[in-house]
C-alpha positions, 0 to 999 in steps of 0.5 A, spaced: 427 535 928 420 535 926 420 541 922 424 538 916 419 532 916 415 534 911 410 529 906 404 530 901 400 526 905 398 526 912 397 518 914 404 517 911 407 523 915 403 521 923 407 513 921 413 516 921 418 515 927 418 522 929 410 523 930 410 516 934 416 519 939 412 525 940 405 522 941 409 517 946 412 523 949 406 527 950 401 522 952 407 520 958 407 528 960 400 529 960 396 522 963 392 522 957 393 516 951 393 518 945 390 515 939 390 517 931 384 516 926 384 517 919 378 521 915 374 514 916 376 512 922 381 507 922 385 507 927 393 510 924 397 510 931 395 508 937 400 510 942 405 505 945 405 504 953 399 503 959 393 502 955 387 506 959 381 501 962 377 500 955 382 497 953 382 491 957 375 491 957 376 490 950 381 484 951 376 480 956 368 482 952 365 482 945 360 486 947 364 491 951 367 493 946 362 493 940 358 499 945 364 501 947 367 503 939 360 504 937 361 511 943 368 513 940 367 513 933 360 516 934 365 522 937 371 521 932 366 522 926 363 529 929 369 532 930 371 530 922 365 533 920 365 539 925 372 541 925 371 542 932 374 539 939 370 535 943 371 532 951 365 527 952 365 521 957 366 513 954 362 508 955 367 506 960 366 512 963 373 515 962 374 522 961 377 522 953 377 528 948 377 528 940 381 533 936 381 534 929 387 536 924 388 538 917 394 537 913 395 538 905 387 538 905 387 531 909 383 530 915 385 526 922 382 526 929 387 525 935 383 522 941 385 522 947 383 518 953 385 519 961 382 517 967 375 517 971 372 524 973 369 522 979 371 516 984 364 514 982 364 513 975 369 509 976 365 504 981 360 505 975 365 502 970 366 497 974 359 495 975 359 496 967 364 491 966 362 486 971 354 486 967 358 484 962 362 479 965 369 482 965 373 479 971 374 484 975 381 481 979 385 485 972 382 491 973 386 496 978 383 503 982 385 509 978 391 512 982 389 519 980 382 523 976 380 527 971 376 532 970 372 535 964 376 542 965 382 538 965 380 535 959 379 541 954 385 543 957 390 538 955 386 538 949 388 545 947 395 544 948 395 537 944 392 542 938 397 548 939 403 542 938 400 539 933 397 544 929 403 549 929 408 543 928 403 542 921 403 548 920 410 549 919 410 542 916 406 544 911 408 551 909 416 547 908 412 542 904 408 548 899 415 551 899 418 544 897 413 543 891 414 550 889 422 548 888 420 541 885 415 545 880 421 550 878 426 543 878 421 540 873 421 546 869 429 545 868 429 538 867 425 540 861 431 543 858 436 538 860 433 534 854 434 541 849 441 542 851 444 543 844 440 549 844 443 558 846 440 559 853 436 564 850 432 560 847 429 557 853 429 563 858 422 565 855 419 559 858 424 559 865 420 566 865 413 564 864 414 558 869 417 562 874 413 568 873 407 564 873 409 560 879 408 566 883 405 570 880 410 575 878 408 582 874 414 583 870 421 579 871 427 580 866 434 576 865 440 580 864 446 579 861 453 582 861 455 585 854 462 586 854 463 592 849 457 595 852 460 594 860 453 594 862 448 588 863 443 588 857 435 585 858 436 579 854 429 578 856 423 580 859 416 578 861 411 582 864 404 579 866 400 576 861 406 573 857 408 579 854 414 580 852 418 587 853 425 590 853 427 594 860 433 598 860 441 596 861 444 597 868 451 599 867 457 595 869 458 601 875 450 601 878 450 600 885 446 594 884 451 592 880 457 593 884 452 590 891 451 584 887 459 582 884 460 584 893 457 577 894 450 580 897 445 574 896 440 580 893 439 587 892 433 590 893 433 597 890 428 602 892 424 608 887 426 613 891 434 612 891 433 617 885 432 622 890 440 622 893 442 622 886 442 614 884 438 614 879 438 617 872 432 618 867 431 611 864 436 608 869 433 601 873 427 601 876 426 599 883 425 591 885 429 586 886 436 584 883 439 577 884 445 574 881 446 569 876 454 566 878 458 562 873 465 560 876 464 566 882 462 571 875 456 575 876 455 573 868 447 576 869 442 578 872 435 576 875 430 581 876 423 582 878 419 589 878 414 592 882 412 586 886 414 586 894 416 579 895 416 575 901 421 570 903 419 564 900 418 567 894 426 569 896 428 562 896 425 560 890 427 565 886 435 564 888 433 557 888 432 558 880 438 563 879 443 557 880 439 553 876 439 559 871 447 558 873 448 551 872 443 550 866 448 556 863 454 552 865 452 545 863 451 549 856 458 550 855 459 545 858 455 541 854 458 544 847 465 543 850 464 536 851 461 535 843 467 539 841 471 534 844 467 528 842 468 530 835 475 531 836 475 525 839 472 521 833 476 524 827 483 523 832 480 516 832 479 516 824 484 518 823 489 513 828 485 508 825 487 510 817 495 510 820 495 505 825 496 498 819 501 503 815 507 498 816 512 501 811 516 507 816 516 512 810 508 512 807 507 512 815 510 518 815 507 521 809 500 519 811 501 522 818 503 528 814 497 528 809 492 526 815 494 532 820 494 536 814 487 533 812 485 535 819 487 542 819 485 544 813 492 545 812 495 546 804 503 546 806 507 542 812 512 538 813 514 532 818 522 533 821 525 526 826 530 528 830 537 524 828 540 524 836 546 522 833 547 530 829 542 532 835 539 535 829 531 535 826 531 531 819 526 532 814 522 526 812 516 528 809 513 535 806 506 536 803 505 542 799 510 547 794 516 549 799 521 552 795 528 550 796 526 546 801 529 537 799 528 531 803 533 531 809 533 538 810 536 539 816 535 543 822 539 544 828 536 544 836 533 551 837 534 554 830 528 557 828 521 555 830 521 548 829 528 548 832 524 550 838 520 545 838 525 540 838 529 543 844 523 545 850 518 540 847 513 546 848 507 547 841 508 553 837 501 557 835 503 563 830 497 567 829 502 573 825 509 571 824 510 578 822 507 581 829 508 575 833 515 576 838 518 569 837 518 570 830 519 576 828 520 575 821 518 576 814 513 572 811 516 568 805 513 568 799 511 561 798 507 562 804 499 564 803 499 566 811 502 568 816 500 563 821 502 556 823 502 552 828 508 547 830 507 541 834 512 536 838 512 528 837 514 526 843 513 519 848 512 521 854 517 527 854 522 524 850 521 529 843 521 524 836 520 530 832 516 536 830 511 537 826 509 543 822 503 545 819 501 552 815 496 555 810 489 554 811 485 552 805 479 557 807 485 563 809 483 564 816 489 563 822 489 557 825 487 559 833 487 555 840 482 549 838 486 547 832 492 547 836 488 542 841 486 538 835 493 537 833 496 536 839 492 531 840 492 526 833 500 528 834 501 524 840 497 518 838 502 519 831 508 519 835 505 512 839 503 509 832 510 511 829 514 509 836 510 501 834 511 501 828 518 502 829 518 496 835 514 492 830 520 492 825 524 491 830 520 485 833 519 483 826 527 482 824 528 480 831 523 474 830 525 473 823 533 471 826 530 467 832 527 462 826 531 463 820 539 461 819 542 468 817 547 464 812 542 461 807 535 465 809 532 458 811 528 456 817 534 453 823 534 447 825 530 449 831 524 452 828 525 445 823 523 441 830 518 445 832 514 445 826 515 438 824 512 436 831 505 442 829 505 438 821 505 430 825 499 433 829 496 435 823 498 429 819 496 425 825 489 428 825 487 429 819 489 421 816 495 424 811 501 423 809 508 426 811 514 426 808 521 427 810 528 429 805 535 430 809 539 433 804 547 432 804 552 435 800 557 430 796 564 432 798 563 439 801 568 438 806 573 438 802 570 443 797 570 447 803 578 446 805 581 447 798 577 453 796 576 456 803 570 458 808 567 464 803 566 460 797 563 455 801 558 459 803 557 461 797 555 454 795 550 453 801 547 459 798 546 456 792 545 449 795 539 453 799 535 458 792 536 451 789 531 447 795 526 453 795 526 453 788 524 447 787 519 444 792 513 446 792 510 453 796 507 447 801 513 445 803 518 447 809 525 448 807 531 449 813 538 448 813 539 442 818 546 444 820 553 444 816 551 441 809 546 438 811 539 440 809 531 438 811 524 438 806 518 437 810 513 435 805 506 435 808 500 431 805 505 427 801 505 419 800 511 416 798 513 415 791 511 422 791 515 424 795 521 419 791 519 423 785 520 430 788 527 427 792 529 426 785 528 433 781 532 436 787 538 431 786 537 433 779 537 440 780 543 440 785 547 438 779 545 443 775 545 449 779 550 447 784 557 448 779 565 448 783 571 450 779 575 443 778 583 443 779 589 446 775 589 441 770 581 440 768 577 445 764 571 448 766 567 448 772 563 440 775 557 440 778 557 439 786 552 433 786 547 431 793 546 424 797 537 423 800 534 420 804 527 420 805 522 418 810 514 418 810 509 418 816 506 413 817 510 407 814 517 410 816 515 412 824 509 415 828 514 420 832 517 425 830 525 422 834 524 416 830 522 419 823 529 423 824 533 417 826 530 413 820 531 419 815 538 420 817 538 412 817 536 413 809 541 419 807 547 414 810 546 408 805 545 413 800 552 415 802 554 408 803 551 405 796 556 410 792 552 417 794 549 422 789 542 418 789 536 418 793 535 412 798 526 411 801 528 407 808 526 401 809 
């Protein structure tokens, strides 16, 4: 497929693979070596196979070579100069040829080399070759002989291929620049995306008219209230703009091109048959600009017979025309979205931290309304245990309308919503069929626009939106926009929901849900993080184990609900009285454990001590039928501290323990330090 290997220049395109195979190929068909030398005479491809006689004589003497080269290049530089072939003798009396090429405006010289023309040139050589001392043993007698006519013939065969394979070469590579040129110009425009196409069809024309020399070229484009396509924008020579008359929609070469033909070229003389009317297209060529298989425009190019190259490019610059358009709308799409994107992702941002459920629903609310530039809307939440929508907040004066209004599953526009999942956009509630109603005082507009709250495709509730703030109808982008920031919201309401939920899980896992105070696991695990810290930062630790005096038989007499009222008590008077530092959790029945971080031991006695004391104050039970007045509950103490009392955690609980039980022992109501 030499014809599809084209370059700009000729010594890159005769080095390719393709150009070696032929070269091969004709030097074995024609008994003739083929050689290539650049402009200057170097040599660019020799030709691989069974090299002639000069060339062995090269390999075994100096001074052959030197006269022998000397002859050849004097040849190869003449045929440059010249232009024109020549079939010369060597200096090894072979018979040989050199053929100039052109390609692109570069030169080269094919040399050719066959054989002896006469049995006595070769027994001339090989008294050459002998006086320069070449051993003749290596040197075989030629099988067959070339002839000066055989010669110039095989030249002019070796110049018809060559030649007319360049030829093609070169008009494929002109063609080929063309595009690139043309290529170049729209990637110019690429950098001006952002602006209307018909902003830039003044400099697509001017290159395309210039790169072919056009007299008058025009863009049309359809005008859908006209039904016709409309010179968008004309360019004669010299760049000089004009304005060329419509083509209705119903023209023949309106209806040839929407057919599917590649180009309609309308003659002068159609008017004869009735074609034609005054004022109507002028005869030339007509090509189509097609967006999404639409004929969208037109390019035209008048009084000017084009050849089938030009054809080429000029289609060529309709698609690009084509894409450049698409990529336009595209482009503005995208920007769209993009700003679409960034202020959903604001607004996601602004709700996303909101942790209390009721002002999370308020903002979403507001912000949906922000975004739509909307004055009134609600929020309704589905209640799956009436399978009705309830309202949760509102935004705007609606009348008569209170929290927890309520709306059943299909009942009105946003009961619909509810039950097919599916938004509602209402341009005119009076003129739209769904809705077909009246529009309510309290409303400056007739349209709305309803949207669901789903995850995935379960429906959470509905989200209803209306009256712009400029009086304008909400329309499809607004739609979109909302659609968008409802199913981030719902996302953002459904993990607020589970994070509370986690929350109050992770708080029952660590608290007791008696008395509100860490449980004795949690106490485990965080004495083990405050010994480690103590551990490494060379503080003290200390440790209380609480224990009520009596409490069992408080319990027994006046039942398990007094009792854990007491407990309850017991519980508000540690955490009041320990600082914010310290760690209060029930330990288990009536046994309660302070971890005091950073604290040596007397402070931590002196801390043991107000807690006693104020057990006894706030701590109060009723006495027996024959007292007066409640007594208070008192409290026995234990204290430890690392690292005095124990370096780990199990033996700073068994010492602790060890403590509160002598304090049990020494009459209780007291604080006991081991020891």
């Amino acid at each position: 497929m030499l014809d599809i290997i084209t370059g700009d220049h000729l010594q890159d395109l005769l080095r390719t693979e393709t150009w070696r195979d032929l070269f091969i190929s004709l030097s074995e068909s024609l008994g003739f070596s083929l050689s290539i030398y650049s402009q200057t005479g170097t040599p660019i491809f020799v030709a691989l196979g069974d090299a002639p006689l000069c060339q062995s004589f090269h390999l075994s003497s100096p001074r052959f070579e030197s006269q022998c080269s000397s002859t050849c290049n004097s040849y190869i530089m003449n045929a440059l100069s010249t232009g024109k072939p020549e079939v010369y003798q060597c200096y090894a009396k072979v018979m040989s040829f050199v053929l100039p090429i052109e390609y692109m405006g570069e030169k080269a010289v094919i040399q050719g080399q066959g054989s002896f023309p006469t049995y006595d040139d070769f027994r001339d050589c090989m008294e050459l070759a002998s006086s320069c001392g070449i051993d003749m043993v290596t040197i075989k007698i030629p099988l067959t002989y070339t002839t000066s006519q055989q010669a110039w013939k095989t030249c002019r065969f070796v110049a018809s291929t060559v030649n007319r394979l360049l030829n093609n070469m070169q008009e494929v590579a002109i063609l080929r620049r063309q595009v690139e040129s043309l290529k170049s110009v729209f990637s110019r425009w690429g950098t001006s995306a952002v602006q209307q196409p018909e902003i830039r069809f003044q400099d697509m024309l001017y290159n395309l008219s210039t790169l072919l020399n056009i007299d008058q070229v025009t863009i049309y484009s359809f005008d859908t209230n006209l039904g016709a396509y409309t010179s968008l924008y004309g360019l004669s020579k010299g760049g000089v703009q004009i304005k060329v008359p419509d083509i209705n929609a119903q023209h023949p070469v309106i209806k040839e091109l929407r057919g599917g033909k590649p180009f309609v070229h309308f003659p002068e003389h159609a008017g004869e048959r009735g074609i034609m009317a005054k004022g109507e297209t002028k005869s030339g060529f007509y090509f189509p600009i097609l967006i999404n298989n639409s004929l969208t425009g037109i390019l035209g190019i008048n009084d000017r017979p084009l050849t089938e190259s030009d054809i080429q490019i000029i289609s060529g610059f309709c698609k690009q025309t084509a894409l450049f358009i698409e990529n336009y709308h595209l482009h503005q799409d995208l920007h769209k979205k993009f700003d679409r994107f960034v202020a959903i992702s604001e607004l996601t941002k602004a709700i996303a931290p909101i942790q209390n459920y009721g002002k999370l629903l308020q903002t979403i609310l507001e912000k949906s309304a922000e975004l739509l530039k909307a004055e009134q809307g609600s929020l309704m939440l589905l209640d799956h245990d009436t399978d009705a929508l309830l309202l949760e907040a509102k935004k705007g004066i609606i009348e008569g309308v209170t929290r927890k209004h309520k709306i059943n599953r299909g009942e009105g526009i946003a009961g619909k919503v509810a039950e097919n999942g599916e938004a509602i956009l209402v341009k005119n509630v009076e003129k739209d069929p769904r809705t077909n109603q009246k529009n309510r005082q309290h409303y400056k507009t007739p349209s709305f626009v309803s949207v669901p709250l789903k995850i995935n495709e379960r429906i959470i509730g509905v989200l209803n939106l209306s009256d712009k703030a400029t009086g304008e109808v909400f329309d499809e982008e607004d739609l979109k926009l909302i659609q968008s920031f409802a199913t981030h919201a719902a996302i953002v309401m459904e993990r607020n929901v589970f994070f509370n939920q986690t929350e109050e899980l992770k708080k029952l896992t660590i608290t007791d849900p008696l008395t509100g105070l860490l449980n004795r696991r949690y106490l485990n695990e965080r004495l083990k993080v405050e010994l480690a810290r103590a551990e490494r930062t060379g503080h003290h630790l200390s440790l209380l184990m609480v224990d009520l005096d009596g409490f069992k038989a408080c319990n027994d007499s006046l039942g398990h609900l007094y009792g854990d009222k007491i407990l309850k008590n017991i519980a508000d008077t540690l955490f009041n009285t320990v600082r914010s530092m310290d760690i209060v959790a029930r330990y288990g029945g009536d046994e309660f454990m302070v971890i005091l971080p950073e604290t040596d031991e007397p402070l931590a006695s002196d801390i043991a001590e107000r807690v006693r004391t104020n057990v006894i104050k706030n701590v109060l039970m009723p006495r027996d039928e024959a007292a007066t007045g409640p007594h208070s509950l008192t409290a026995s103490i234990g204290v430890v501290c690392y690292p005095e009392h124990g370096k780990t955690v199990e033996l700073l609980l068994e010492n602790v323990d060890k403590a509160l039980y002598r304090a049990k022992n020494s009459g209780k109501n007291r604080v006991e330090v081991f020891s």
